[in-house]
C-alpha positions as CSV (number, residue, x, y, z in Angstrom):
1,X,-89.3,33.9,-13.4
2,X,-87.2,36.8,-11.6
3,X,-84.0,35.5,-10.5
4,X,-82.2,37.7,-8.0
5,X,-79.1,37.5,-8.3
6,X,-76.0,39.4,-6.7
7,X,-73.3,41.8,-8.7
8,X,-70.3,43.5,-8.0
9,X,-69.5,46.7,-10.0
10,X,-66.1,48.5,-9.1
11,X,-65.8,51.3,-11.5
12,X,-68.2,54.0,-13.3
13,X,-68.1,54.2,-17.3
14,X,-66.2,57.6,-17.0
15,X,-63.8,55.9,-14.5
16,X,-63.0,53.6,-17.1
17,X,-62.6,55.5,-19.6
18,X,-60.1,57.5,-18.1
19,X,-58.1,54.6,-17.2
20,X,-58.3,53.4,-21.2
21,X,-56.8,56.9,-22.1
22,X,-54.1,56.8,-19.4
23,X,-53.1,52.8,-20.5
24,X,-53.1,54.8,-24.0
25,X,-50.5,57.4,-23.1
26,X,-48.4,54.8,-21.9
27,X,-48.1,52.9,-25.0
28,X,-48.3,56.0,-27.5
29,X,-45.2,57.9,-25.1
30,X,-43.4,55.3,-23.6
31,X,-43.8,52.0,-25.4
32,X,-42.6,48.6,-25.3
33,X,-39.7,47.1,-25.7
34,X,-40.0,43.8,-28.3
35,X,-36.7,41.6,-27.8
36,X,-38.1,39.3,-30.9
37,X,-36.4,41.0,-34.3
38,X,-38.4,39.1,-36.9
39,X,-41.4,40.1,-34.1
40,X,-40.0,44.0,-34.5
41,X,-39.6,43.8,-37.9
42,X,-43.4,42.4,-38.9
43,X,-44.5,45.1,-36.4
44,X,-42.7,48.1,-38.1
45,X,-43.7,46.6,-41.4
46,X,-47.6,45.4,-41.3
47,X,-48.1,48.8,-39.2
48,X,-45.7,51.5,-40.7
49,X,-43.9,52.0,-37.2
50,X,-40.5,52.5,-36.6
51,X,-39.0,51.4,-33.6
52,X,-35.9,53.0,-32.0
53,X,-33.8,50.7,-29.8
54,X,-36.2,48.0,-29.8
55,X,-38.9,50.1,-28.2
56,X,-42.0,50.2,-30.6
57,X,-44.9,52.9,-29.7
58,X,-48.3,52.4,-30.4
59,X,-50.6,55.1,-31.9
60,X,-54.1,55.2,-30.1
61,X,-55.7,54.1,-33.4
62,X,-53.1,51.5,-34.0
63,X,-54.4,49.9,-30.2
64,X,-58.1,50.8,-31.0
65,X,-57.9,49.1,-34.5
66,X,-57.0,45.7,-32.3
67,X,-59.7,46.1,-30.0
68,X,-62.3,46.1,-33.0
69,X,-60.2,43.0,-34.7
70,X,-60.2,41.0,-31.6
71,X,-63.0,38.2,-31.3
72,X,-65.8,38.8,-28.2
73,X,-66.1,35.2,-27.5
74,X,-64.0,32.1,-27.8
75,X,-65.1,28.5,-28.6
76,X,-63.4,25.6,-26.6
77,X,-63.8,22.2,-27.1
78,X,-62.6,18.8,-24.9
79,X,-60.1,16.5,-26.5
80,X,-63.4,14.8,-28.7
81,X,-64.6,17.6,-30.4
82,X,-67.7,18.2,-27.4
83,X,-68.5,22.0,-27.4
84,X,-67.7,23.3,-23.7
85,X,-66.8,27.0,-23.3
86,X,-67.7,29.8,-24.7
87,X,-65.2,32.5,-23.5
88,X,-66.5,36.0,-23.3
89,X,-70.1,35.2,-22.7
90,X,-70.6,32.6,-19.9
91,X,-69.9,32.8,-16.6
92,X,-66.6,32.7,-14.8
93,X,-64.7,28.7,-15.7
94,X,-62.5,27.6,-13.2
95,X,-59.0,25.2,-13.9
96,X,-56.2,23.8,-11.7
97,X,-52.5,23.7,-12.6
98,X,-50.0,26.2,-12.2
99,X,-46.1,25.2,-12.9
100,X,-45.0,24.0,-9.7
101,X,-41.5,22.5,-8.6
102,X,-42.7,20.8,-5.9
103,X,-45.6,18.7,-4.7
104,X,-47.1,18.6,-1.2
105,X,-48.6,15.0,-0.5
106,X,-52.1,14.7,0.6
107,X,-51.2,12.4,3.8
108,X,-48.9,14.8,5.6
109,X,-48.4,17.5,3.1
110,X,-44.8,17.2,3.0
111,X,-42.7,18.4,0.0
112,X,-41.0,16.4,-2.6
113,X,-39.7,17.6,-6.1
114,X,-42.4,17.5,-8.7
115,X,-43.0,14.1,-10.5
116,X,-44.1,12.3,-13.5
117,X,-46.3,10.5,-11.8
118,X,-47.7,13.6,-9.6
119,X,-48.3,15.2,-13.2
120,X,-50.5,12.2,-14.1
121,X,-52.6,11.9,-10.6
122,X,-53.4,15.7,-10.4
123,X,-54.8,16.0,-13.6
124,X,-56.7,12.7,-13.2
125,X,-58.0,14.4,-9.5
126,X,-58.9,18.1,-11.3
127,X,-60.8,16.3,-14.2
128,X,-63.0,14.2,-12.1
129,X,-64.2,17.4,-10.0
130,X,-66.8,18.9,-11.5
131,X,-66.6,23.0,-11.6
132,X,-62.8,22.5,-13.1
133,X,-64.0,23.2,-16.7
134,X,-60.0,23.2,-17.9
135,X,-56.6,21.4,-16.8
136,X,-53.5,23.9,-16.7
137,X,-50.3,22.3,-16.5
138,X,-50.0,21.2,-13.3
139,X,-46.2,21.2,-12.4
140,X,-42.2,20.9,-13.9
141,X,-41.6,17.2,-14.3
142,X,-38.4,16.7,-12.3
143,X,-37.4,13.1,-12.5
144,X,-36.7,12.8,-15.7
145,X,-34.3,14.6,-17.8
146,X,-34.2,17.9,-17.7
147,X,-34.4,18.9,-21.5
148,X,-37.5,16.2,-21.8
149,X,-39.5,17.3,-18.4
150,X,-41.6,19.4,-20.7
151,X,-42.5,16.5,-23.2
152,X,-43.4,14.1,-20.4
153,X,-45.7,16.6,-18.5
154,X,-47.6,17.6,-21.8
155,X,-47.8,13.7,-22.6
156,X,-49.4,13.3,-19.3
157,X,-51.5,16.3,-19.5
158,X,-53.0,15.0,-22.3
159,X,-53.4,11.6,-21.9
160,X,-54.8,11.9,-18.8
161,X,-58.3,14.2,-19.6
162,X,-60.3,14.9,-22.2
163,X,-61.2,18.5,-21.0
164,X,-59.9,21.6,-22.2
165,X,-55.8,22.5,-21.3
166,X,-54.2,25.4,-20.7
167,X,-50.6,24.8,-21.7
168,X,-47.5,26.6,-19.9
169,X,-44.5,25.5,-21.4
170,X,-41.5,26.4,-19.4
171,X,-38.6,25.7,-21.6
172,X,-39.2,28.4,-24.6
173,X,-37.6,25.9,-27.1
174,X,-39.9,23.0,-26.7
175,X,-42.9,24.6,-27.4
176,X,-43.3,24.1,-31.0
177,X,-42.2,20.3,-30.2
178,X,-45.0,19.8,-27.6
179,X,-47.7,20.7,-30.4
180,X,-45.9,18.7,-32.5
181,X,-46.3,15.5,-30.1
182,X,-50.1,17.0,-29.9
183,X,-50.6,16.8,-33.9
184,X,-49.5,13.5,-33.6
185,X,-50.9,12.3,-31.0
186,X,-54.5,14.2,-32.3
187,X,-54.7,15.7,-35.4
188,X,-54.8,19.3,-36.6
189,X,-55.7,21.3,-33.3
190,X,-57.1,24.6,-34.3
191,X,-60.5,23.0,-36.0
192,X,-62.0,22.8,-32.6
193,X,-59.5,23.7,-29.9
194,X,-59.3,22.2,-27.0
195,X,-56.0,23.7,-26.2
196,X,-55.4,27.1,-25.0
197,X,-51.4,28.0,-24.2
198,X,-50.4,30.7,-22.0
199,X,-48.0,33.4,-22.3
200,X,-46.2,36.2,-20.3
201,X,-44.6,39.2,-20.8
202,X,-42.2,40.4,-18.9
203,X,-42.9,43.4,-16.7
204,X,-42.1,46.3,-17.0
205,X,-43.1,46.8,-20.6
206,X,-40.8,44.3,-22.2
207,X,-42.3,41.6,-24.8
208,X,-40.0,38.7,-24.8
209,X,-38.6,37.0,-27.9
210,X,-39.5,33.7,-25.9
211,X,-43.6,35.3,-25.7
212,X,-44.1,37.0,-28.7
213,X,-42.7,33.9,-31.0
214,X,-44.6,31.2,-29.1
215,X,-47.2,33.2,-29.6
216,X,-46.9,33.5,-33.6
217,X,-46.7,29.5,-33.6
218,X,-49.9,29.0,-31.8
219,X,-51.9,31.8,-33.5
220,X,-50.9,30.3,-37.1
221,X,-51.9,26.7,-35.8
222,X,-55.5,28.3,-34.8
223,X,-55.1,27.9,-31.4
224,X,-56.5,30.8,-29.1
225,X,-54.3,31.7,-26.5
226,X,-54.1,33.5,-22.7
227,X,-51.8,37.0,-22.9
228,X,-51.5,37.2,-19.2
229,X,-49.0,39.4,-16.9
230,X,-47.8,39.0,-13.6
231,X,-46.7,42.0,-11.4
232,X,-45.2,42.4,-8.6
233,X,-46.0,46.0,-7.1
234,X,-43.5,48.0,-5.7
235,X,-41.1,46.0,-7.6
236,X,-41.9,45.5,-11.6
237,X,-44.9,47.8,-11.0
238,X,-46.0,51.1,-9.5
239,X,-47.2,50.2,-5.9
240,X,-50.4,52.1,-6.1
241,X,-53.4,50.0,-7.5
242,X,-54.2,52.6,-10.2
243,X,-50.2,52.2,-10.9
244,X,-50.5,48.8,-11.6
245,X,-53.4,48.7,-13.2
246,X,-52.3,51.5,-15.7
247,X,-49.1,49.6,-16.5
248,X,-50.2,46.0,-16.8
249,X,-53.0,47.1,-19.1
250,X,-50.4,48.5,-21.3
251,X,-48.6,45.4,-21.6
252,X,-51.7,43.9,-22.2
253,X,-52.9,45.8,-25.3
254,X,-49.7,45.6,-27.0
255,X,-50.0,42.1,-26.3
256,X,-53.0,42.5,-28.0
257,X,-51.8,44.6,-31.2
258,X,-49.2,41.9,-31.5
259,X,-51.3,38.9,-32.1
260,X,-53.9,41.1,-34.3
261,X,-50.8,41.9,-36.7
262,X,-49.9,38.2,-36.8
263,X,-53.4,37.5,-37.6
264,X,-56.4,39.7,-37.9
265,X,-58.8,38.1,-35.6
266,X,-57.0,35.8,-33.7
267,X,-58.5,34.6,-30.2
268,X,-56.7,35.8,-27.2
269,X,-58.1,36.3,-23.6
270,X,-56.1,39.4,-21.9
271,X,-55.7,39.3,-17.8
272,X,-53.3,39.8,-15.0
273,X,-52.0,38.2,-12.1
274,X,-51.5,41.3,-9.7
275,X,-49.1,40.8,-6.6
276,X,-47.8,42.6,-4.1
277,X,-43.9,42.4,-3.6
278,X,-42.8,43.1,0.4
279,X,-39.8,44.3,0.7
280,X,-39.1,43.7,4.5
281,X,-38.9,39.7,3.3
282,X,-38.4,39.8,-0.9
283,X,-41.5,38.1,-1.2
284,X,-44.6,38.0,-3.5
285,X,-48.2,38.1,-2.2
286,X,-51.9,38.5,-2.9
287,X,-53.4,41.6,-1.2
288,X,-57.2,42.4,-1.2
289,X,-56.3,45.3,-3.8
290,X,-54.7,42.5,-5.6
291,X,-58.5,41.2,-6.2
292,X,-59.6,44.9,-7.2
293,X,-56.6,45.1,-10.0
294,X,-58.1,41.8,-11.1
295,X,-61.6,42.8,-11.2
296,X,-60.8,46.5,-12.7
297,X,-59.1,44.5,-15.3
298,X,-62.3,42.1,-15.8
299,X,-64.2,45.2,-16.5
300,X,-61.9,47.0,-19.0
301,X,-62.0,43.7,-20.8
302,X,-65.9,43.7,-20.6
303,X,-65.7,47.2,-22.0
304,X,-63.7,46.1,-24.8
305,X,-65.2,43.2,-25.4
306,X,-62.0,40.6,-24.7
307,X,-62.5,37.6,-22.9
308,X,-60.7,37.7,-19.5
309,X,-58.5,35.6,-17.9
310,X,-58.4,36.1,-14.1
311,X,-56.2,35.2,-10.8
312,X,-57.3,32.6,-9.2
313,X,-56.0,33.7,-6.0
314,X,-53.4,30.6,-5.7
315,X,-50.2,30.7,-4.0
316,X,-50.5,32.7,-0.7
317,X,-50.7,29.4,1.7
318,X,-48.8,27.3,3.1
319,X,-50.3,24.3,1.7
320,X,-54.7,24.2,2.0
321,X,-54.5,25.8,5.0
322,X,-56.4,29.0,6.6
323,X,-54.5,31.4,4.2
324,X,-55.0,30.0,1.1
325,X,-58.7,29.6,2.0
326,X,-58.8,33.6,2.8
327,X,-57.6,34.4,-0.5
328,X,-59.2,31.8,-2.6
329,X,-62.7,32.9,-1.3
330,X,-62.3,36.6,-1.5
331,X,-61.0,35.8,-5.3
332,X,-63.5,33.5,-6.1
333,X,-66.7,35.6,-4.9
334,X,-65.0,38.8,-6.0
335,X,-64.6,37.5,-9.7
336,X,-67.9,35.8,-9.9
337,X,-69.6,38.3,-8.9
338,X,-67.9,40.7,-11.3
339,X,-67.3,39.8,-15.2
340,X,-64.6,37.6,-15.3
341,X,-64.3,34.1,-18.0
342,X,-61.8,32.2,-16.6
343,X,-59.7,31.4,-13.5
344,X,-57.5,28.7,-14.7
345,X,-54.8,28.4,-12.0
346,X,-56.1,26.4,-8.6
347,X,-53.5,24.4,-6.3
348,X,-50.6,26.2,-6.0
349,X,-48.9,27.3,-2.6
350,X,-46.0,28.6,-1.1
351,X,-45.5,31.6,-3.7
352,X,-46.1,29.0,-6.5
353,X,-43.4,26.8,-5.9
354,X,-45.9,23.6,-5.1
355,X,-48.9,22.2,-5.7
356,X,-51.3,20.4,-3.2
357,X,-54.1,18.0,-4.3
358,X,-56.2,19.1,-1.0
359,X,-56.2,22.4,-2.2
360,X,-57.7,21.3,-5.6
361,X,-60.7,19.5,-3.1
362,X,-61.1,22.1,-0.7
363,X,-60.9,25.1,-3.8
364,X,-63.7,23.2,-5.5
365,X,-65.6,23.2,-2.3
366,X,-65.9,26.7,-2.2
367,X,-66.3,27.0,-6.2
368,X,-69.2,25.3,-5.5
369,X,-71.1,27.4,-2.8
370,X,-69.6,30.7,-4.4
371,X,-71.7,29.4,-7.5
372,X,-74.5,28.9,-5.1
373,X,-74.2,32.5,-4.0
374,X,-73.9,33.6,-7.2
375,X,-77.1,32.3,-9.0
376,X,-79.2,33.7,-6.7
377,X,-82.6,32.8,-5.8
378,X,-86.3,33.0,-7.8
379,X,-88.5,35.9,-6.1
380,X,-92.1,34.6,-7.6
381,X,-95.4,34.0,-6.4
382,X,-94.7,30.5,-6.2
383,X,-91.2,31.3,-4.5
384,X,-92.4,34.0,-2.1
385,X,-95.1,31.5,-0.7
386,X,-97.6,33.9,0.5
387,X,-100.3,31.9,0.4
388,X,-98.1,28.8,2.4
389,X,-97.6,31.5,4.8
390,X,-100.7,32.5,5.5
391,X,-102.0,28.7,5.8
392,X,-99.6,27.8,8.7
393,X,-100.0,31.0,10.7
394,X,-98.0,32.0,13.3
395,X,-96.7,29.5,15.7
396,X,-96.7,25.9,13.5
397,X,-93.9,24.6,11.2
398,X,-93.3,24.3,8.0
399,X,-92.1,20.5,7.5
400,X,-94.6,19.0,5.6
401,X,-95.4,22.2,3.7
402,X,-95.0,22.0,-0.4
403,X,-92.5,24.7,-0.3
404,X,-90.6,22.1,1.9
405,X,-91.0,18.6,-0.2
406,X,-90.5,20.6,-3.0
407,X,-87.4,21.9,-2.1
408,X,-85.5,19.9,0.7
409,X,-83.3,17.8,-2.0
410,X,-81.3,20.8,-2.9
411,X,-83.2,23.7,-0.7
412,X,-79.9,24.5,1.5
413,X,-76.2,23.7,0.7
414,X,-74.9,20.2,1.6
415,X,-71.2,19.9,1.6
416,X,-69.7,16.9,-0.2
417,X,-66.4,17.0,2.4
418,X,-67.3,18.3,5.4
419,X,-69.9,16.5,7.1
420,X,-72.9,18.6,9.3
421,X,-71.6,16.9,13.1
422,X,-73.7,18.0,15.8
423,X,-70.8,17.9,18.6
424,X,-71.8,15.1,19.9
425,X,-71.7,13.3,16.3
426,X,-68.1,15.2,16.0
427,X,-67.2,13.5,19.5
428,X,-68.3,9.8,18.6
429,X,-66.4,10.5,15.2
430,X,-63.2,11.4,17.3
431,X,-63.2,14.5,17.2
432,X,-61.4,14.6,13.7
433,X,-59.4,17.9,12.6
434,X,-61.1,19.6,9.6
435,X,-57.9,19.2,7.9
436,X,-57.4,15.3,8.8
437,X,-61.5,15.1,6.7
438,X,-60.0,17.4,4.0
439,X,-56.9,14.7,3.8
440,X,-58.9,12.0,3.9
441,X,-61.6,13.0,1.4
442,X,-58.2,14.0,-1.0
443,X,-56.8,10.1,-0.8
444,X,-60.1,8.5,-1.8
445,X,-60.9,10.9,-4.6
446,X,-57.2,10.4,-6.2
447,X,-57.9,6.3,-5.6
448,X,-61.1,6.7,-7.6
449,X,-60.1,8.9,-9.9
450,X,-60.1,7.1,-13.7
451,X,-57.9,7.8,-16.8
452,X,-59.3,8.1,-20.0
453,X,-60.1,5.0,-22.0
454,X,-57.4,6.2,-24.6
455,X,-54.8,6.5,-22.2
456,X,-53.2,3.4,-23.1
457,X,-52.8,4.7,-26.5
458,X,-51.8,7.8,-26.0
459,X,-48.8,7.6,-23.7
460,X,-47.6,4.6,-26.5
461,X,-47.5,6.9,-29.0
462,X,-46.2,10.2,-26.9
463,X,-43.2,7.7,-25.8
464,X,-42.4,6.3,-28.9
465,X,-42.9,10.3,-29.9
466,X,-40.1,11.2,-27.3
467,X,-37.9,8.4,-28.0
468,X,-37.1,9.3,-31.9
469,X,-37.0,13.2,-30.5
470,X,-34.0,11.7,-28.0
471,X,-32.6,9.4,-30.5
């Protein structure tokens, strides 16, 4: 069978090469600056470097002795032990979550501060659509205490999925506590991970103490983790693309050497989150060179061999409106058709600040005909239908035609939202908004939407868990 299929290629082999020697100088002449000191001090020691006011350089062997450590593909599992991903050699896996103060309501999409109970319905809603292969933490619980709002997200994030998570934890402290309520709650999570925490530096060229030692307790639990940066060009970063792109990826690959010197062979996925900062209203934005940056970056990490952890091209919109859909479609296509692994973070809006459950619905509408796109089509014999062709002749139909009863199930794309009205079928309807279906369809999935049969149990335990942590 010959499957034609689309691609999108941005840069030649020489073009990235020359960007891997220029990320090179960067980290070889200029350096980071590590803020953890037991961090510094493994560095210096494991490597033989010496750092001089907390800025550490990085030989080019030194960065090319990580590459080689790094794995090429990562394993995920769901919350039973069920084999799901394989980072680094499927196709681009989507998520929803991003770590939102607020939540926009499905009936009027309204704002309210971000709840324990919107925690719990989101995640139900993103694991019950089907092209969400992970949950990211989905929000900032606000209604309870403040020092606890990362204990009772994580409790809900887990108890409400089996799928893979990607955990963002925003309070530095509480991370090792939150896998502690995990082992408890699961077992030993590194024998086949279904968690996957998330980390950022802090542009430009600075790795936190808060990063780099949440990343040494994850690494020496098994877990694989996301090293991901978030710029904001003309601000933390150069405004040219080739700017950004040059300094991100050398946050990256010290990222990088750090967790190959706190284990040789630890699992990381590398990415960026490149955004445009305008300085006429101090604001952050996606741009369409935004989408390049991401998809240069998805092919330096194919030429290395890294997985790759993408934008999803969240938090331009007002709520799921026609901005958001702009951007999530141009990010979507653009990183499916490139080499990207995963775009964990759907839903957010207003510059990140909120979370919508439409946009999870309408997001996972176009996930699915962007998958349609990219899979292509089978040129055959069979396919090509010659033969058919030259039966009906010019002039007749071809209704009753086996190409046709093979085919009309799934032949052409049938949304599950929006339904194909004539306008006269739109009139008898009432004439309904697109956005009025979009809320509509939203409601009834987060009705329907079940827990897992363990939920019970698991919220008992993660309680009594967060009592004896108060107490």
């Amino acid at each position: 069978m010959n499957n034609v299929r689309p691609r999108l290629t941005l840069m030649s082999e020489e073009q990235i090469r020359e960007a891997h020697r220029n990320v090179l100088r960067v980290l070889s002449e200029t350096g980071v600056r590590v803020d953890s000191p037991s961090m510094l001090q493994m560095l210096e020691q494991k490597l033989g470097l010496k750092s001089q006011g907390r800025i550490i350089k990085f030989p080019a062997d030194i960065v090319e002795d990580a590459i080689k450590s790094a794995p090429k593909t990562i394993d995920v599992y769901d919350r039973r032990g069920e084999h799901k991903l394989k980072l680094g050699e499927d196709r681009l896996r989507f998520g929803v979550g991003v770590t939102a103060l607020f939540y926009q309501n499905p009936f009027d999409e309204t704002l309210d501060i971000f709840k324990r109970k919107n925690f719990r319905d989101l995640v139900r809603l993103g694991s019950s659509l089907k092209h969400y292969d992970v949950i990211s933490t989905v929000g900032i619980v606000r209604d309870v205490p403040e020092e606890l709002g990362d204990l009772y997200g994580s409790l809900e994030h887990i108890a409400n999925t089996t799928k893979p998570l990607v955990l963002l934890v925003s309070d530095e402290n509480k991370f090792p506590d939150v896998l502690q309520m995990f082992e408890l709650l699961h077992g030993d999570l590194g024998r086949k991970p279904f968690i996957i925490p998330y980390f950022n530096p802090v542009s430009p060229l600075v790795m936190n103490a808060g990063t780099v030692d949440k990343m040494k307790v994850a690494i020496e639990r098994g877990l694989p983790i996301i090293f991901s940066n978030y710029s904001m060009a003309g601000a933390s970063t150069p405004l040219t693309p080739a700017g950004t792109l040059t300094l991100l990826m050398a946050e990256l690959l010290a990222g990088l050497v750090i967790s190959q010197t706190i284990k040789k062979g630890a699992q990381i996925l590398l990415g960026m989150l490149p955004v445009y900062f305008d300085m006429r209203t101090m604001l952050n934005f996606y741009d369409p060179q935004s989408i390049l940056i991401s998809v240069a970056c998805s092919e330096m990490m194919k030429h290395y061999g890294i997985p790759h952890c993408s934008t999803s091209g969240s938090g331009t919109g007002w709520g799921m409106d026609l901005i958001a859909a702009d951007t999530y479609w141009m990010n979507t296509l653009a990183l499916l058709l490139s080499s990207g692994h995963l775009a964990p973070f759907i839903g957010d809006s207003l510059g990140s600040k909120s979370i919508s459950p439409t946009t999870f619905v309408h997001a996972h509408e176009i996930i699915d005909q962007s998958l349609r796109l990219h899979n292509g089509f089978q040129l055959d014999d069979v396919n090509s239908a010659v033969d058919e062709i030259a039966k009906v002749g010019p002039g007749k139909n071809f209704l009753n035609q086996p190409s046709t009863m093979r085919n009309y199930k799934n032949g052409y794309y049938i949304s599950s939202i929006y339904p194909h009205y004539s306008m006269e079928k739109w009139q008898e309807a009432g004439s309904p908004p697109a956005r009025q279906v979009l809320r509509q369809k939203t409601q009834d999935l987060m009705a329907s939407a079940p827990a897992p049969d363990d939920y019970e149990e698991f919220i008992g335990k993660g309680e009594e868990f967060i009592g004896k942590y108060v107490s």
